[in-house]
C-alpha positions in Angstrom: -72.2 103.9 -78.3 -74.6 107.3 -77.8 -77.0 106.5 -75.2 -80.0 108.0 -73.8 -82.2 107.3 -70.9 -85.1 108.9 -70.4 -86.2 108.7 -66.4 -84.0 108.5 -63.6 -85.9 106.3 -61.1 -84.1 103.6 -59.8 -84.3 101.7 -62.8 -83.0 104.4 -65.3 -80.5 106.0 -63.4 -79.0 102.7 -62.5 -79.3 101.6 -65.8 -77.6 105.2 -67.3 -74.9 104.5 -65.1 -73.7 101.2 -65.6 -73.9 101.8 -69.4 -71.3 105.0 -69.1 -69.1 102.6 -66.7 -69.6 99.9 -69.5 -67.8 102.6 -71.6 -70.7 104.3 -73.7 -71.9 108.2 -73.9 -74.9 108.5 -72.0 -77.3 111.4 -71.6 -80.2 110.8 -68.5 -82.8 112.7 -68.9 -86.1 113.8 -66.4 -89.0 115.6 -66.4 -88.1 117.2 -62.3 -85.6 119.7 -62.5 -84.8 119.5 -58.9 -84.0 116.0 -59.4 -81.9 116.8 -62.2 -80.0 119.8 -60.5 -79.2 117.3 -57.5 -77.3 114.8 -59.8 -75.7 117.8 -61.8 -74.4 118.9 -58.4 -73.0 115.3 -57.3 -76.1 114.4 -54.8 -78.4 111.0 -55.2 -82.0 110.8 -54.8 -81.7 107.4 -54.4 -79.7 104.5 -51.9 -78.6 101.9 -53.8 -75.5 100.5 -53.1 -72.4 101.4 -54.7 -74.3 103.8 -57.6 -73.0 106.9 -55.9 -69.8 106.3 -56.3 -70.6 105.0 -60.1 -72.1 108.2 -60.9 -69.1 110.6 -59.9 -66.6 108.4 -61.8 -68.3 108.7 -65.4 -69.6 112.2 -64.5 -65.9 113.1 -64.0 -64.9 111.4 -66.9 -67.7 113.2 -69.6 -69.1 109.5 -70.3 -72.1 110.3 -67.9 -74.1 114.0 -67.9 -78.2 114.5 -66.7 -80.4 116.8 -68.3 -84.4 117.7 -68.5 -84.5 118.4 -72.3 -85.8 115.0 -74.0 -85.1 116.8 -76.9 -81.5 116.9 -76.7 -81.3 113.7 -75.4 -82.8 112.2 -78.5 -80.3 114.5 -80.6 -77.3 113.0 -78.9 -78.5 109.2 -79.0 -77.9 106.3 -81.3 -80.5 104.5 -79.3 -82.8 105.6 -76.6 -83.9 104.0 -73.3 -87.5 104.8 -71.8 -87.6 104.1 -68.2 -89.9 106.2 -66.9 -92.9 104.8 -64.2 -95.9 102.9 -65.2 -97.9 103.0 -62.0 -100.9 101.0 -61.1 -104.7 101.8 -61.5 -107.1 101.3 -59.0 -108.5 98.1 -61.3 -104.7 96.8 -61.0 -104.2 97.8 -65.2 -101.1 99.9 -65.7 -101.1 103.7 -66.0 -99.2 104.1 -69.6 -99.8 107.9 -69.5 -96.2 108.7 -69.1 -94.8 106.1 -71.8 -97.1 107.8 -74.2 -95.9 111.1 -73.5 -92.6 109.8 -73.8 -92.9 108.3 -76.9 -94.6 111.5 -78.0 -91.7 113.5 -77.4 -89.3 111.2 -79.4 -91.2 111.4 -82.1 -91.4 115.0 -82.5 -87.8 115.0 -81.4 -86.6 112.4 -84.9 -84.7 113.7 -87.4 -82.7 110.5 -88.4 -83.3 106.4 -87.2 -83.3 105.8 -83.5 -84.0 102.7 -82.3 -86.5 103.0 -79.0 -86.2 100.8 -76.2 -89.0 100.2 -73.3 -86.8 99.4 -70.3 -90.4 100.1 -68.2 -92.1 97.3 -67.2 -95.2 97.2 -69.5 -97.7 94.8 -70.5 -98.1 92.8 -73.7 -98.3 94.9 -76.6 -97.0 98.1 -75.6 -94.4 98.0 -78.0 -96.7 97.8 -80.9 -98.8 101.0 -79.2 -95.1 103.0 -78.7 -94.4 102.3 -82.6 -97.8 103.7 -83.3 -97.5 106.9 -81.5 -94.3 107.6 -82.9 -95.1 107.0 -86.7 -98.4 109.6 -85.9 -96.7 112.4 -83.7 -93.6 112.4 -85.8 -92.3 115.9 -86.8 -90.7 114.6 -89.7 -91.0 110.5 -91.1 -88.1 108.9 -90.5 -87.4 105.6 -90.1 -86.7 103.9 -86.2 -87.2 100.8 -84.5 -88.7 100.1 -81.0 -87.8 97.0 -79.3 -88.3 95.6 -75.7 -85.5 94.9 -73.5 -86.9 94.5 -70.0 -84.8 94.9 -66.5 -84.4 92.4 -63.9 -82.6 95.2 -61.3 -83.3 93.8 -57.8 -83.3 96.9 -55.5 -80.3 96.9 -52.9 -78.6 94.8 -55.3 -79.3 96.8 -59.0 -75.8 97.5 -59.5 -73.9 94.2 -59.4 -77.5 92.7 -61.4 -76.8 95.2 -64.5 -72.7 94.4 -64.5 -73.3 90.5 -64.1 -76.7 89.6 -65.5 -78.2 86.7 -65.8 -79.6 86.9 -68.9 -80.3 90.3 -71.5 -83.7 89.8 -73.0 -84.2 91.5 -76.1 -87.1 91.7 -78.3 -88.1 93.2 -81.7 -89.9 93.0 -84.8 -86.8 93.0 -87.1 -83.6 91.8 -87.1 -82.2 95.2 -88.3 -82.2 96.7 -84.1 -80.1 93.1 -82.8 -76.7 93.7 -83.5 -76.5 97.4 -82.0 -78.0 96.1 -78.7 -75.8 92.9 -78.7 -72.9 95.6 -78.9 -74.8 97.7 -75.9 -74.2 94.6 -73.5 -71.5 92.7 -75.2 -69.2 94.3 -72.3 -71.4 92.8 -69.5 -70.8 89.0 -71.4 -74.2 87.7 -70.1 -75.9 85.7 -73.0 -78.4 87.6 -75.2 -81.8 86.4 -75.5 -83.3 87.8 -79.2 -87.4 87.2 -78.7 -90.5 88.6 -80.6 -91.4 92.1 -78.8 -94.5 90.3 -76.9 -93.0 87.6 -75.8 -90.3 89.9 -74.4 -93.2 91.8 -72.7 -94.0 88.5 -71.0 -91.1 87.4 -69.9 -90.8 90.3 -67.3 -94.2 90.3 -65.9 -94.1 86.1 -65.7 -90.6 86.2 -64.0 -92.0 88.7 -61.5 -95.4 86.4 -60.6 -93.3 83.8 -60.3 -90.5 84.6 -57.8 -93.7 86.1 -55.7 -95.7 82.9 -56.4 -92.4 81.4 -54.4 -92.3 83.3 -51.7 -96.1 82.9 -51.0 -95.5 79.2 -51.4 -92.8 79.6 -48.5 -95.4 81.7 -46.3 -98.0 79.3 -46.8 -95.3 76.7 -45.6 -94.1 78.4 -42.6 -97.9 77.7 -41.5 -97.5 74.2 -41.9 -94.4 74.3 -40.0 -95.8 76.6 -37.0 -98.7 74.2 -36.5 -96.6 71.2 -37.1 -93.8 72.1 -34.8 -91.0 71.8 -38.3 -88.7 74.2 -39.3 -89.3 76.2 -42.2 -85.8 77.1 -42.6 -84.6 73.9 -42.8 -87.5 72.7 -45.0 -86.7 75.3 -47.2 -83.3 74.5 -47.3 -83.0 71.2 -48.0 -86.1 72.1 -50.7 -83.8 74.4 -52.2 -81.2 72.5 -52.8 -82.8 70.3 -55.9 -81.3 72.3 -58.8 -85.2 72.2 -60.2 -86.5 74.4 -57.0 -83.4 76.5 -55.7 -83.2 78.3 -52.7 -83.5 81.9 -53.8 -86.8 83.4 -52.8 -87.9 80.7 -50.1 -87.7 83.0 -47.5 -91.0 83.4 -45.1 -91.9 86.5 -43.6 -94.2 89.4 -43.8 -94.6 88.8 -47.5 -93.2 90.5 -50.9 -94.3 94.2 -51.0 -91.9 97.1 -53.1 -92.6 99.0 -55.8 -92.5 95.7 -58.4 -93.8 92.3 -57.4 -97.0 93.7 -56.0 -97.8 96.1 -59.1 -96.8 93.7 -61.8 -98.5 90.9 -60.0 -101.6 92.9 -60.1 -101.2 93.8 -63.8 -100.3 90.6 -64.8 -103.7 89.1 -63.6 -105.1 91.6 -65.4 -103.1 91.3 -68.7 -104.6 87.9 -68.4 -108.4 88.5 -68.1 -108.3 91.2 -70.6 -106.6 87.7 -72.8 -109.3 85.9 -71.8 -107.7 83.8 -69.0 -108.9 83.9 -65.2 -106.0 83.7 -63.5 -107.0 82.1 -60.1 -103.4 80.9 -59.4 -101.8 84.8 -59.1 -104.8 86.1 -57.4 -104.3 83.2 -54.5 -99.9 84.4 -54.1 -101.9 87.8 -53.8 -104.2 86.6 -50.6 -101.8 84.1 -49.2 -99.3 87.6 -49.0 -102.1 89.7 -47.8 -103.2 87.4 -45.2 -99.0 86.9 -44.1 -99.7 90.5 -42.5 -102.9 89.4 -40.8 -101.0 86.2 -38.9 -97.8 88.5 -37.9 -100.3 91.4 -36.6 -102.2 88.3 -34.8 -99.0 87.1 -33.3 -98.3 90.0 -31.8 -101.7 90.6 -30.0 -102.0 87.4 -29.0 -98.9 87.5 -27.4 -99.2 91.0 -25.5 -103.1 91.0 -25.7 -103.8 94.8 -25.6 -101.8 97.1 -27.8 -103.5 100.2 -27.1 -100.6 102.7 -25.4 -98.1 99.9 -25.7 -94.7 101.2 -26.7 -93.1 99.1 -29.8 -89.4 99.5 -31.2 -90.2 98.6 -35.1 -86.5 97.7 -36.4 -86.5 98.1 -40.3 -89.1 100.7 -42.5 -87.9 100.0 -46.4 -89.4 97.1 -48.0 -86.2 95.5 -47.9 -82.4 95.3 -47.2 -79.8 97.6 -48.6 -83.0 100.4 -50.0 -84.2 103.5 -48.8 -87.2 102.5 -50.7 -90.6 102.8 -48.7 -93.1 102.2 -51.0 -95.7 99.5 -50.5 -92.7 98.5 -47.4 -94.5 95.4 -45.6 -92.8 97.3 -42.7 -94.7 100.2 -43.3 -97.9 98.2 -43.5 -96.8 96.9 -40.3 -96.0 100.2 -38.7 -99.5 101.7 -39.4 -101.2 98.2 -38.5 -100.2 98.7 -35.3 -100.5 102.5 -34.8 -103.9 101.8 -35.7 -104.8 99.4 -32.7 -102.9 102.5 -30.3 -99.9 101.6 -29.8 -97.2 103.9 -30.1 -93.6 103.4 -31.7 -89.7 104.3 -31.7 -88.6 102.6 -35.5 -85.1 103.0 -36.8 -83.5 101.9 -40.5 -80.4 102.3 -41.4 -81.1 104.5 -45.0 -84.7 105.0 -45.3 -86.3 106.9 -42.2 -86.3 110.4 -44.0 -88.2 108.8 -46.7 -90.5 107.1 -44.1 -91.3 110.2 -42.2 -93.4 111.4 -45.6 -95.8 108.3 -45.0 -95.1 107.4 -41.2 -94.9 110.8 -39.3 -96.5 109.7 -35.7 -93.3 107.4 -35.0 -90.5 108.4 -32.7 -87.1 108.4 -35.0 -84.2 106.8 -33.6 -80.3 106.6 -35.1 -79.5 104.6 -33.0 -80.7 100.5 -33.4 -79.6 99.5 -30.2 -81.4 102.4 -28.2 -84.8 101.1 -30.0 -85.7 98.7 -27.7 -85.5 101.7 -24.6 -88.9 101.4 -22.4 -90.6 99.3 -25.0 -92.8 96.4 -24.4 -91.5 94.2 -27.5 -88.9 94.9 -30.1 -90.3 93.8 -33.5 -87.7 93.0 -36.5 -89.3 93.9 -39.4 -86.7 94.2 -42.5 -83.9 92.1 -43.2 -80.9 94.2 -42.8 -78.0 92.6 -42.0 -76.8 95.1 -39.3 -79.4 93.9 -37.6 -78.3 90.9 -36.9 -75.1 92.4 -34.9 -78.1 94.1 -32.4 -76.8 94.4 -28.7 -79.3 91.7 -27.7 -78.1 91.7 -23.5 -78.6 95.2 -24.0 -81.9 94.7 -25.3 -83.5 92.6 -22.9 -82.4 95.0 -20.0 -83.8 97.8 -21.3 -87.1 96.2 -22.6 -90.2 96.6 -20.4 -90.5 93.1 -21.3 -88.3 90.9 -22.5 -90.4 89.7 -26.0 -89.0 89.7 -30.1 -91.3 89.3 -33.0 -88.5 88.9 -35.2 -91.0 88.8 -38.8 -87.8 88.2 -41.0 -85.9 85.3 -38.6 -82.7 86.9 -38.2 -82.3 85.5 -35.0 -81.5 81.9 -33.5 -84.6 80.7 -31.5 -82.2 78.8 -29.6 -80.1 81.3 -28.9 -82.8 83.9 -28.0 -84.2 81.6 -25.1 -81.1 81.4 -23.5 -80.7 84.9 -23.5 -84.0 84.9 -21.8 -86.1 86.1 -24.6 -89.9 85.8 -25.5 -88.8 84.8 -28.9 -91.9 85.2 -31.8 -90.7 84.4 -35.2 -92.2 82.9 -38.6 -92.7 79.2 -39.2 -90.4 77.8 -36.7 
């Protein structure tokens, strides 16, 4: 089928991509010509692993081409993808300025039925506003259908979740839209979910507040654990393993952060007071993550008491493994937590420190992990990258001022760290 997708963020140029490797003709379109010019030229704006590779393929083989003209990406299209950003408010709403705009553009862009997809994330009855802008700002009345079909792309891993899905959600107000999306992802063979357009809207934003709800609930556990001298790794673990629970998402740490769980969390509580419903449950995963920061920060004071002109090797700056995704990074957070009470710090990641320099420029760079630790008082681990976990730890404790690990993502055996001679600082065990 003719496909367009209109926004290349993470979500719609991984989402272009996989279509034109599923086989269809897809047209990506963006408002940034730079961005545009880089992916006409074979560069990526994004890390995300294996995409780069996906790209060049269905460029090469004329399924796959980018372009800034929404117009003729609505010309060449059966059906049409919006994907652009929907950005918080200060009150925690959504921004839906660029969907509007978007929808806009279609619509003066129609000349024959197009059925309009919201692949953003979007609250509860944004489907009904994008079919209302279209039928006012079209150029000429012609018929279309806008339906929600919501992505479930976890960063690091978006390319193997849009080949082997879980689940497709797909909601609209007819049935006429269903079979052409059924064909869209009958390649992928993940069952198709048909839903009303709202309760498609929902699904996204619940899924989201849930999955953060559970890793708050395993934060607030690892405080049990600390003051009770368990595990939480294996009380997660053998939690996990009843079917009902599972063990995805049970991992403590510095808490959730990223560009999704924190915004849609925030947007979901407010979806649900503007519906009437206080959502106390939501707003308590949002302090028990908040306050995950405070203990970490508090750990590490209270272990080396002054941090003022303290030197600090920060291991890990995207929000998480396999990104080069900075925003709202719990590392970040960490980062400027501690430049703030003076210390000073050499921070290394394996993709993301040219995007970190933008919003962490008083940090010393280093390529290489293992020369972090040089001259520093503690080495703190504080995203889960599995390269990490191959760090030359003799090395390490030679060349640390002292030999202490606040390891906020427990990649390391406490066990093993005390034999190696470490002061060994990690999260609920």
């Amino acid at each position: 089928m003719k496909l367009t997708l209109i926004g290349t963020g993470y979500v719609g140029l991984v989402t272009g991509t996989c279509f034109a490797e599923l086989g269809h003709e897809v047209v990506c379109v963006d408002n940034d010509p730079a961005k545009v010019r880089l992916l006409q030229e074979g560069g990526m704006p994004i890390y995300e692993p294996g995409l780069e590779t996906l790209v060049r393929r269905n460029v090469a083989a004329g399924r796959l081409r980018f372009t800034t003209s929404t117009a003729e990406g609505v010309a060449r299209s059966d059906i049409i993808f919006i994907a652009v950003p929907t950005p918080p408010l200060p009150d925690g709403s959504v921004d839906l300025s660029f969907i509007e705009k978007v929808a806009r553009e279609i619509a003066q862009a129609m000349t024959s039925y197009k059925i309009v997809v919201d692949k953003s994330t979007v609250p509860v009855n944004t489907g009904d506003k994008v079919a209302e802008t279209i039928k006012r700002y079209g150029a000429t009345k012609v018929d279309f259908d806008v339906v929600s079909n919501p992505e479930f792309l976890r960063e690091g891993f978006a390319v193997e979740d849009f080949m082997k899905p879980d689940r497709v959600v797909v909601g609209v107000r007819s049935p006429r839209p269903v079979a052409a999306m059924q064909e869209v992802y009958a390649p992928c063979g993940a069952p198709v979910i048909i839903t009303d357009i709202n309760s498609a809207e929902l699904i996204k934003h619940a899924a989201n507040s849930f999955l953060a709800l559970k890793i708050s609930y395993a934060n607030a556990l690892a405080i049990i654990c600390e003051a009770s001298g368990a595990n939480i790794q294996e009380v997660t673990h053998g939690m996990g393993m009843d079917v009902r629970i599972g063990r995805r998402f049970l991992n403590a740490g510095l808490g959730f952060g990223g560009s999704c769980f924190p915004k849609d969390l925030s947007a979901f509580i407010k979806i649900s007071e503007q519906l009437g419903y206080d959502f106390r449950l939501l707003k308590e995963v949002q302090r028990i993550n908040a306050e995950q920061m405070d203990r970490f920060v508090k750990k590490i004071t209270d272990t080396l008491w002054v941090l003022k002109e303290k030197r600090l090797g920060i291991l890990g700056l995207a929000f998480k493994q396999n990104t080069d995704d900075v925003r709202m990074s719990p590392a970040i957070e960490l980062c400027h937590r501690l430049l703030k009470e003076g210390a000073t710090l050499r921070v290394h990641d394996p993709q993301a420190m040219e995007k970190a320099k933008t919003v962490l420029p008083d940090a010393t760079y280093i390529d290489d992990m293992n020369a972090v630790a040089e001259g520093c008082d503690a080495l703190v681990v504080a995203t889960e990258w599995p390269e990490f976990k191959h760090l030359d730890l003799e090395r390490a404790r030679r060349v640390l001022t002292t030999p202490i690990v606040f390891d906020g993502r427990n990649l390391f055996d406490p066990a093993e760290m005390e034999r190696l001679g470490f002061i060994y600082k990690s999260v609920g065990r």
